[in-house]
C-alpha positions as CSV (number, residue, x, y, z in Angstrom):
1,X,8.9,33.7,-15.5
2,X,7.2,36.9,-15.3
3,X,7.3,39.6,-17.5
4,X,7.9,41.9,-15.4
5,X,7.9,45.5,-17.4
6,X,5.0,44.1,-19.2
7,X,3.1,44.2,-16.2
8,X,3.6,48.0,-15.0
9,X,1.0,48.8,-17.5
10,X,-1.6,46.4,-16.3
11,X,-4.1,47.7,-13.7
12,X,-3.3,45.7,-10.2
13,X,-4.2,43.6,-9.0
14,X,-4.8,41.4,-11.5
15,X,-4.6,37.3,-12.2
16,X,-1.8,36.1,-14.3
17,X,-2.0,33.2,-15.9
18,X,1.0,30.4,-17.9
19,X,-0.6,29.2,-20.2
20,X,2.3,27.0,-21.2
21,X,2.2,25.7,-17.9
22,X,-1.3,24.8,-17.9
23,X,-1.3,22.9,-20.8
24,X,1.3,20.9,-19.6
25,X,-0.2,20.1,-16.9
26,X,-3.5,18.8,-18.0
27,X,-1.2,17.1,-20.5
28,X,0.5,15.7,-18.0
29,X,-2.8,14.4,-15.7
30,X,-4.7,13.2,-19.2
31,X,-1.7,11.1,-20.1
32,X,-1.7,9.2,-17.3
33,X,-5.2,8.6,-16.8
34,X,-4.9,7.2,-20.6
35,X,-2.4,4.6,-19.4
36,X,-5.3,2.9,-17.1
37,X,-8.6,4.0,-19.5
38,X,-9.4,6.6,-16.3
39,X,-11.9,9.8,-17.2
40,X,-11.6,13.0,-16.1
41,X,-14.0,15.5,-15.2
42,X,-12.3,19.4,-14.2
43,X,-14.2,20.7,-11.3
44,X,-14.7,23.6,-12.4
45,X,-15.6,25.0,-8.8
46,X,-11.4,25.3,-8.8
47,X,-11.5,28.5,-11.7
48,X,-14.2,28.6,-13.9
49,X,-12.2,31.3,-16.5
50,X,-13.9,30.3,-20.1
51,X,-10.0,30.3,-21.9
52,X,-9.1,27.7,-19.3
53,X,-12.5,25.9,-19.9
54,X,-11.9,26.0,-23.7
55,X,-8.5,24.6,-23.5
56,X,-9.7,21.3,-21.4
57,X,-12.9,20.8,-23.6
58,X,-10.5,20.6,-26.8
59,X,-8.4,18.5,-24.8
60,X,-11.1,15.8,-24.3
61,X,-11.5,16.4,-20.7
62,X,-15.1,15.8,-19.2
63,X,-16.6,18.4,-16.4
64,X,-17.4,18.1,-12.9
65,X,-20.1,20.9,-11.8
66,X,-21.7,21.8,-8.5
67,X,-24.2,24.7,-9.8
68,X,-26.7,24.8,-12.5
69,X,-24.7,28.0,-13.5
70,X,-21.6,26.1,-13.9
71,X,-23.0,22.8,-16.4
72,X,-23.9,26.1,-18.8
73,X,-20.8,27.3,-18.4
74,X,-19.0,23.8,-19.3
75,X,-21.7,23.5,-21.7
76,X,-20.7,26.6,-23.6
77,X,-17.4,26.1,-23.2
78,X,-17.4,23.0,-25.7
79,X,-17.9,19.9,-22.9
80,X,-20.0,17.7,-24.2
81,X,-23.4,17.2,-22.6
82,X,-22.6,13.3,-21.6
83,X,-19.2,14.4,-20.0
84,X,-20.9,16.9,-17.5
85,X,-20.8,15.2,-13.8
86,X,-23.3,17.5,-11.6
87,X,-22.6,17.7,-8.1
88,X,-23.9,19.1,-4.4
89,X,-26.1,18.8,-1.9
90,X,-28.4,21.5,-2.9
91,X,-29.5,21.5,-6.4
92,X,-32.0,23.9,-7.3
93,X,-35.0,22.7,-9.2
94,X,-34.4,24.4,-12.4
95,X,-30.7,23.3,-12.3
96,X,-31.5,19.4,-12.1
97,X,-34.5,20.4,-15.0
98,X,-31.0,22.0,-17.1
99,X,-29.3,18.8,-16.8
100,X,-32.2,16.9,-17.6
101,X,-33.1,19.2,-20.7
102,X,-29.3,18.1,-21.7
103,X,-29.4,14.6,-20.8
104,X,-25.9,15.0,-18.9
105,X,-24.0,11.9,-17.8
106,X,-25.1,11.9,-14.0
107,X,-26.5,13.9,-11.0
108,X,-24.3,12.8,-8.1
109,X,-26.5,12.6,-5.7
110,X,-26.8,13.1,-2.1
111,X,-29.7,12.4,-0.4
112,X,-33.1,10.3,-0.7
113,X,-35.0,13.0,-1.1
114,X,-32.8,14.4,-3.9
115,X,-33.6,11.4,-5.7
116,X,-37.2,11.7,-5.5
117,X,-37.2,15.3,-6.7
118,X,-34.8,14.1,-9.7
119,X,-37.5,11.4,-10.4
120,X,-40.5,13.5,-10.2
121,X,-39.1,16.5,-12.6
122,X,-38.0,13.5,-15.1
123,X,-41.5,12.2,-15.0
124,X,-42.5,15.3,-16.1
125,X,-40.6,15.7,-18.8
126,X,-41.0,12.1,-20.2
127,X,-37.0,11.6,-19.7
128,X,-35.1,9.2,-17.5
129,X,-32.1,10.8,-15.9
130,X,-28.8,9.2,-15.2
131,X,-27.8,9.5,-11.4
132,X,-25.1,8.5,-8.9
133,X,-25.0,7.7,-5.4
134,X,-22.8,9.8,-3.7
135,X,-21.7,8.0,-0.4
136,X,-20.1,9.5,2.4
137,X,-17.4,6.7,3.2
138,X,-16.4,7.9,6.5
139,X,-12.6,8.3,5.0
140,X,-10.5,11.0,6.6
141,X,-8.6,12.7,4.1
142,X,-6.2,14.3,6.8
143,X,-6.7,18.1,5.3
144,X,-7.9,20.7,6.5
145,X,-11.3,20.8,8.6
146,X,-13.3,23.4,6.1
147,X,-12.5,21.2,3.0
148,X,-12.9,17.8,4.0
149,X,-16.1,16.0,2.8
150,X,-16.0,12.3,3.4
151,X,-16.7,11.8,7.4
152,X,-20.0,11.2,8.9
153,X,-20.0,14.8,10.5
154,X,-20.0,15.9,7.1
155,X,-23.2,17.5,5.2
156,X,-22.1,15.4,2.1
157,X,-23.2,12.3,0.8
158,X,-25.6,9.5,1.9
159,X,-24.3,7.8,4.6
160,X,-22.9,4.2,4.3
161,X,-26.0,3.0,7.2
162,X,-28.2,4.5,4.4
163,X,-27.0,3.2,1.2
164,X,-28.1,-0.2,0.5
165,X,-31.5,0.6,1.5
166,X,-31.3,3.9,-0.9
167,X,-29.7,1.8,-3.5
168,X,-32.6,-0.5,-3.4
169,X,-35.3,2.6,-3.6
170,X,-33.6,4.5,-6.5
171,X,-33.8,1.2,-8.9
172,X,-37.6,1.6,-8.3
173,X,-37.5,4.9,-9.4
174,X,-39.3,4.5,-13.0
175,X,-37.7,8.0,-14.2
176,X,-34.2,7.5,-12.7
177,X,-31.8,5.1,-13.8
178,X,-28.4,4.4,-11.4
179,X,-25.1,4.4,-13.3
180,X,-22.7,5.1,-11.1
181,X,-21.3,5.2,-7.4
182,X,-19.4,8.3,-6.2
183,X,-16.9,9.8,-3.6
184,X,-15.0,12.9,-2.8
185,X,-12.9,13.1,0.4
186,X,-12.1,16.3,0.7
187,X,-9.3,18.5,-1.5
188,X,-5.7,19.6,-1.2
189,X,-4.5,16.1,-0.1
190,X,-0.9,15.6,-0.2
191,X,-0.3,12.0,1.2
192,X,-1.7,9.0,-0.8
193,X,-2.7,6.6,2.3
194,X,-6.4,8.4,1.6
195,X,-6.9,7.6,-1.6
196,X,-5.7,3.7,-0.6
197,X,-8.2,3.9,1.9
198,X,-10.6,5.0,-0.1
199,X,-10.0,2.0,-2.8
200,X,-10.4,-0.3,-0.1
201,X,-13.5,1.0,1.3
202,X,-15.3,1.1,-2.2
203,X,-14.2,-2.3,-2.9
204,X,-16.2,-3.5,0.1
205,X,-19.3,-1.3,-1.0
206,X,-18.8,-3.0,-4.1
207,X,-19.1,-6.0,-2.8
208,X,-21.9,-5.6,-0.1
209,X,-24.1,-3.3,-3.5
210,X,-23.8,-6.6,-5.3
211,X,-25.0,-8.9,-3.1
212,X,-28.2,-6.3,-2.4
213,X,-28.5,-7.0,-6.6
214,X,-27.1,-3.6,-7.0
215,X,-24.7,-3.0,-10.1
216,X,-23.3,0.0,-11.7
217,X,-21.6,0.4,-15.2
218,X,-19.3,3.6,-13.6
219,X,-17.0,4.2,-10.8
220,X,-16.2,8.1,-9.7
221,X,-13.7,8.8,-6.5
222,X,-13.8,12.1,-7.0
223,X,-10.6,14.4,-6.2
224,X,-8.8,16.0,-4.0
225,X,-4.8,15.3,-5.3
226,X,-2.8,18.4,-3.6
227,X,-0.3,20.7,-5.3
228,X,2.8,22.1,-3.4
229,X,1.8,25.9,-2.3
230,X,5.7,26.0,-0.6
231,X,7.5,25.3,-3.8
232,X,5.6,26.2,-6.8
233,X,8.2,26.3,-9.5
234,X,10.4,23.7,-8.4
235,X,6.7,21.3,-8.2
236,X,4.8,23.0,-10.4
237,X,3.5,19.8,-12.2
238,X,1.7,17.3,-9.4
239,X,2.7,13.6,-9.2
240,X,-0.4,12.5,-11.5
241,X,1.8,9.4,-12.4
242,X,2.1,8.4,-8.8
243,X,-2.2,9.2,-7.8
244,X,-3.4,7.6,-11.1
245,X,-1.0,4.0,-10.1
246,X,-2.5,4.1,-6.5
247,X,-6.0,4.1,-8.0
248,X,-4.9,1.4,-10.4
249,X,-3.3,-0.8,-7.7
250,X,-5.8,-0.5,-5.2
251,X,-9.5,-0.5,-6.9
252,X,-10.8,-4.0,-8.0
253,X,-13.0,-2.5,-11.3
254,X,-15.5,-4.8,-12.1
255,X,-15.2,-6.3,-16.0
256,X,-16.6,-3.3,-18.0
257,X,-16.3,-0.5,-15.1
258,X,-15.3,2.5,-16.2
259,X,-13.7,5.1,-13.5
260,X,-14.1,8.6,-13.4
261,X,-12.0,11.1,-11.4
262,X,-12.6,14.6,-10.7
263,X,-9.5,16.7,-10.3
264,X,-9.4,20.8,-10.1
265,X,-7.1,22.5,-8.2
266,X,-3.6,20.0,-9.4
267,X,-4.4,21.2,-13.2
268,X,-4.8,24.9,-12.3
269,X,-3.5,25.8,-9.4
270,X,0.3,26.4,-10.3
271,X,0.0,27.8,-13.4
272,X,-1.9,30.9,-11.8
273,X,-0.4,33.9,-9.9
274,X,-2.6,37.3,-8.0
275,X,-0.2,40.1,-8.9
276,X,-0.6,43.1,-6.6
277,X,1.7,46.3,-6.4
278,X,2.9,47.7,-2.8
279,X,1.2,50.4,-2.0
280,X,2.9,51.1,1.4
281,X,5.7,50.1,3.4
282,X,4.8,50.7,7.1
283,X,7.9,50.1,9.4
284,X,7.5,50.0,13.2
285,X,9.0,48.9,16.5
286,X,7.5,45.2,16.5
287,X,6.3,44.9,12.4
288,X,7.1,46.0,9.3
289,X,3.9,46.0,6.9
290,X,4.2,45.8,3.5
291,X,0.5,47.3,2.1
292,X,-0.4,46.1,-1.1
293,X,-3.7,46.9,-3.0
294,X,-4.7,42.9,-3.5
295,X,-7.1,42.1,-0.7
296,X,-9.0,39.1,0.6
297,X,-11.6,40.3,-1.8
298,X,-9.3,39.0,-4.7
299,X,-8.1,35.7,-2.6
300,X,-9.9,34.6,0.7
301,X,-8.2,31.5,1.2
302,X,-5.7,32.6,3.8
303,X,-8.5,35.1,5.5
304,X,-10.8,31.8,5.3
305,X,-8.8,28.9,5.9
306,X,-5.5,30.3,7.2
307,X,-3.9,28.9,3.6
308,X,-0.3,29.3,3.0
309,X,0.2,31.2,-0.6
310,X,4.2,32.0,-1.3
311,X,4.7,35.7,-2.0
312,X,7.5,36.9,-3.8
313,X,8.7,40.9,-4.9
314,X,9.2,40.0,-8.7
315,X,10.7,43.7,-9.1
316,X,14.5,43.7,-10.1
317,X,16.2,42.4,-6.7
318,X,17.7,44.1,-4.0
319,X,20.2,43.1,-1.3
320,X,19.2,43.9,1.9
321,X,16.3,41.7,3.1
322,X,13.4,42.3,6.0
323,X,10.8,40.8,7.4
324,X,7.4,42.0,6.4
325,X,3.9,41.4,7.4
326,X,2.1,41.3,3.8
327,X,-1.6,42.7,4.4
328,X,-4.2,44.1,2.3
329,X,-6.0,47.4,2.5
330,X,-9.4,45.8,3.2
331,X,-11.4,46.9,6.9
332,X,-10.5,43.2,8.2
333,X,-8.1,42.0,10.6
334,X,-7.7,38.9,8.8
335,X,-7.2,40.9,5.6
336,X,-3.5,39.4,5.8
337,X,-1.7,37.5,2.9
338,X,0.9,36.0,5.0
339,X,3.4,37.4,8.4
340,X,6.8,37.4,9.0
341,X,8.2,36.6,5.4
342,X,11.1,37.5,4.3
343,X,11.6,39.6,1.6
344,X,14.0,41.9,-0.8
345,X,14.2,45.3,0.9
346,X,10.3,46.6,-0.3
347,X,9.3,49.8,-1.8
348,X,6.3,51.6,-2.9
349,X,5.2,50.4,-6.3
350,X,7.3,47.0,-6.1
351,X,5.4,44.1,-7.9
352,X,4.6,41.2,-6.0
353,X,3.5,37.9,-6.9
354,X,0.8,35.2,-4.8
355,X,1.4,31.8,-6.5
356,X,-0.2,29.1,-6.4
357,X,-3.7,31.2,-7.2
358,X,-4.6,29.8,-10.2
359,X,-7.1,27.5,-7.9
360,X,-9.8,28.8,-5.1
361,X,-8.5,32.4,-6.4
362,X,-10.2,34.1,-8.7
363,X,-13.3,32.3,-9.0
364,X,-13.9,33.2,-5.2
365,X,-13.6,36.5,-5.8
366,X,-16.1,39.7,-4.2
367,X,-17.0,42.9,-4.3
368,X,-17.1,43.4,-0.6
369,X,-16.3,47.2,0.1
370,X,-17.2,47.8,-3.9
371,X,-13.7,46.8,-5.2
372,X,-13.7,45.9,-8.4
373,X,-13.4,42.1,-9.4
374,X,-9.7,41.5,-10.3
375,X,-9.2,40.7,-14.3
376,X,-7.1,38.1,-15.8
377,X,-4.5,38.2,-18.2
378,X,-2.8,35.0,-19.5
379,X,0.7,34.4,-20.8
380,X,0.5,34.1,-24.3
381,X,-1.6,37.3,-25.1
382,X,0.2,40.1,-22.4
């Protein structure tokens, strides 16, 4: 899978990307949308790399974005203005004015007061923008505390007490027009019962919307479907058939409803690995470290959320095996990839491999301590 001797003259770390894999993948998820008419917007929160980007515009994928800098970047990477979905709960004034400029096909919204902003800057500009209502179902999504987003502790969303009198206000709005209701549950979700729930409870805001005299041409449940961090290659496609015929089975679409999805991490996440070289092997009486010179700098999520990425030594296998503490060389404690895994006996310069980085990796990358920002190389160009 990797090449290996390819990658002794590439500066560590460094992200490596399958392109193959990749397309197969958004293949994969596109195809079985098609079967039921579904849309899909990429969040591109999940890696924001403009080849990646340029690949799913050509495809015909739509965008999901959470930052003003982020609808440019879709923008000018080929997604059409009308595709671009623009999330979060703090949108900057000159980011809703970008969207409006470009007439995108909705501002999720999350609060009342968001609304009123979006009105006012509209009036201004003579234009009516297209919004959604974001609601906060109260769904647990059964992931991981930091990245769930549809519970009523949550910052995200309007809250189901609030919606049918916001509903009624935002139809008032002379600069605003409503076309569509959204969710998002949180990410990384690996059982379907969530998403059944979440059907269910959309039906019945359906239902209570249209008896306010509330109707909207669009339908958006947002994302979250999970990839398998344990077993990359023997999963690395995610069971899009299997998500897209819960939706299908579940939601009761209204005659002309179109639904929208918003999936990231299950199209990138597999087909992206952080490649780091060993710098170190420290062996004591309780741990044995292996030191390589990737950091939490090029991939927080196990310093931030504790997350699980597999680590393999892709150098040319030896017998023996130890047990290894994998840790970075960054002034942090938590600057830890992963303890006690077991691994090919480990020497200086040995190439490892972090899978399951293509997602949450490199776009969350820093400069903290001044290390340089990790580059990426892809598959069919090393």
């Amino acid at each position: 899978m990797f090449p290996v001797e390819k990658f002794r003259s590439l500066p560590t770390p460094f992200y490596f990307y399958d392109v193959a894999l990749f397309r197969r993948t958004a293949q994969a998820a596109l195809s079985e949308a098609q079967k039921y008419g579904y849309i899909i917007h990429y969040a591109l929160k999940a890696n924001a790399g403009e080849k990646l980007l340029r690949l799913l515009s050509g495809m015909g994928f739509g965008a999901d974005c959470v930052s003003g800098a982020e609808v440019q970047r879709a923008l000018s990477c080929g997604f059409s203005p009308e595709s671009i979905a623009f999330a979060g709960v703090g949108k900057r004034d000159d980011e809703i004015n970008l969207g409006i400029d470009h007439r995108i096909f909705s501002f999720n919204c999350e609060s009342e007061q968001e609304l009123e902003v979006i009105n006012e800057l509209a009036k201004a500009k003579g234009a009516v923008a297209h919004v959604a209502l974001r609601i906060n179902p109260n769904v647990d999504a059964h992931t991981h505390a930091h990245i769930t987003t549809g519970l009523d502790e949550n910052k995200f969303g309007i809250n189901l007490w609030q919606l049918l009198d916001v509903a009624k206000k935002v139809k008032q709005m002379s600069n605003l027009k409503l076309v569509c209701i959204h969710f998002h549950i949180g990410s990384q979700i690996t059982e379907f019962s969530p998403f059944t729930e979440l059907c269910a409870k959309v039906n019945e805001l359906q239902g209570q919307l249209e008896q306010a005299g509330v109707t909207v041409e669009h339908v958006n449940v947002g994302g979250g479907l999970g990839v398998d961090y344990e077993h990359p290659a023997e999963h690395s496609v995610p069971e899009f058939a299997a998500y897209f015929a819960t939706l299908n089975r579940h939601i009761k679409l209204r005659p002309g409803q179109q639904l929208h999805c918003e999936l990231g991490r299950s199209i990138v996440a597999q087909c992206g690995s952080l490649i780091t070289q060993c710098l170190y092997v420290k062996e004591l009486q309780k741990k044995n470290f292996v030191v390589v010179d990737a950091g939490m700098t090029d991939l927080i999520r196990p310093a931030l959320y504790g997350a699980y990425h597999k680590i393999e030594n892709i150098t040319p296998q030896r017998a023996a095996e130890k047990v290894y503490d994998v840790v970075g060389p960054i002034c942090e404690s938590s600057d830890t990839f992963d303890k006690d895994v077991t691994l090919p006996q480990t020497q200086r310069g040995d190439l490892m491999a972090i899978r399951t980085a293509g997602a949450y990796g490199e776009v969350m990358a820093s400069r903290y301590n001044l290390r340089q920002l990790p580059k990426a190389f892809f598959s069919d160009e090393v």
